[in-house]
C-alpha positions in Angstrom: -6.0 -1.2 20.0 -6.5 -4.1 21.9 -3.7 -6.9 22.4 -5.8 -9.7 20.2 -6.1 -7.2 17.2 -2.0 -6.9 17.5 -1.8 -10.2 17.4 -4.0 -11.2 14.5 -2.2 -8.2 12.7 1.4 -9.7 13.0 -0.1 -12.7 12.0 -1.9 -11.3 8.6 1.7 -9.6 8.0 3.6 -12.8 8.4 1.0 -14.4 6.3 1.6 -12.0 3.6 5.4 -12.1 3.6 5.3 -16.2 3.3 2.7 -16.2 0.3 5.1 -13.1 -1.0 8.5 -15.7 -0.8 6.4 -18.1 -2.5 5.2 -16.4 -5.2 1.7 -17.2 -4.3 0.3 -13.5 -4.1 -0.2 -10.3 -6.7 -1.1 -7.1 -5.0 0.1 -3.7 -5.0 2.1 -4.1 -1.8 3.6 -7.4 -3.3 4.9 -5.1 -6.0 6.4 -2.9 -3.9 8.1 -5.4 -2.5 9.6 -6.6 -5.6 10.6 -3.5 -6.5 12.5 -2.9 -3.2 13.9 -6.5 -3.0 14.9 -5.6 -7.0 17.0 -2.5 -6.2 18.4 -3.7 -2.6 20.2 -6.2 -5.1 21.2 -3.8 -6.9 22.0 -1.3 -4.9 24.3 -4.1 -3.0 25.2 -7.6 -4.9 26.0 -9.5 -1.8 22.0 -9.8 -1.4 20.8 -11.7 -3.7 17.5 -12.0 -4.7 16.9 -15.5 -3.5 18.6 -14.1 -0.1 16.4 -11.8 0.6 13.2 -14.2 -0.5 14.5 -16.8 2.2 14.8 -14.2 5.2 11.4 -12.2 4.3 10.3 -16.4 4.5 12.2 -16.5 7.7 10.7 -13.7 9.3 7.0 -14.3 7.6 7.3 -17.9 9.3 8.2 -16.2 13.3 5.2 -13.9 13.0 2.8 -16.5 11.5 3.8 -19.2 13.6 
């Protein structure tokens, strides 16, 4: 795999984690998501929902830009 397709690919994923913070996209991997970012709340309270939704932002936002 060649350095540009990298690249582009780390740039598709942070794509896809911003539009998943923001509620702008429905797949089946957005689903997943939810489901993990569900349970990790569960699983331990001091993550909160929103908490987790601002650092997948955070990290969608230094692969995308």
């Amino acid at each position: 795999m060649e350095i540009i397709q990298i690249i582009k690919s780390f740039i598709q994923l942070g794509e896809f984690l911003r539009e998943y913070s923001d509620g702008k996209t429905e797949s089946d991997q957005s689903n997943q998501l939810n489901e993990i970012v569900l349970k990790d709340h569960i699983q331990n309270p001091w993550f909160t929902e929103q908490n987790i939704r601002e650092s997948i932002n955070a990290i969608g936002e230094s692969l995308f830009g």
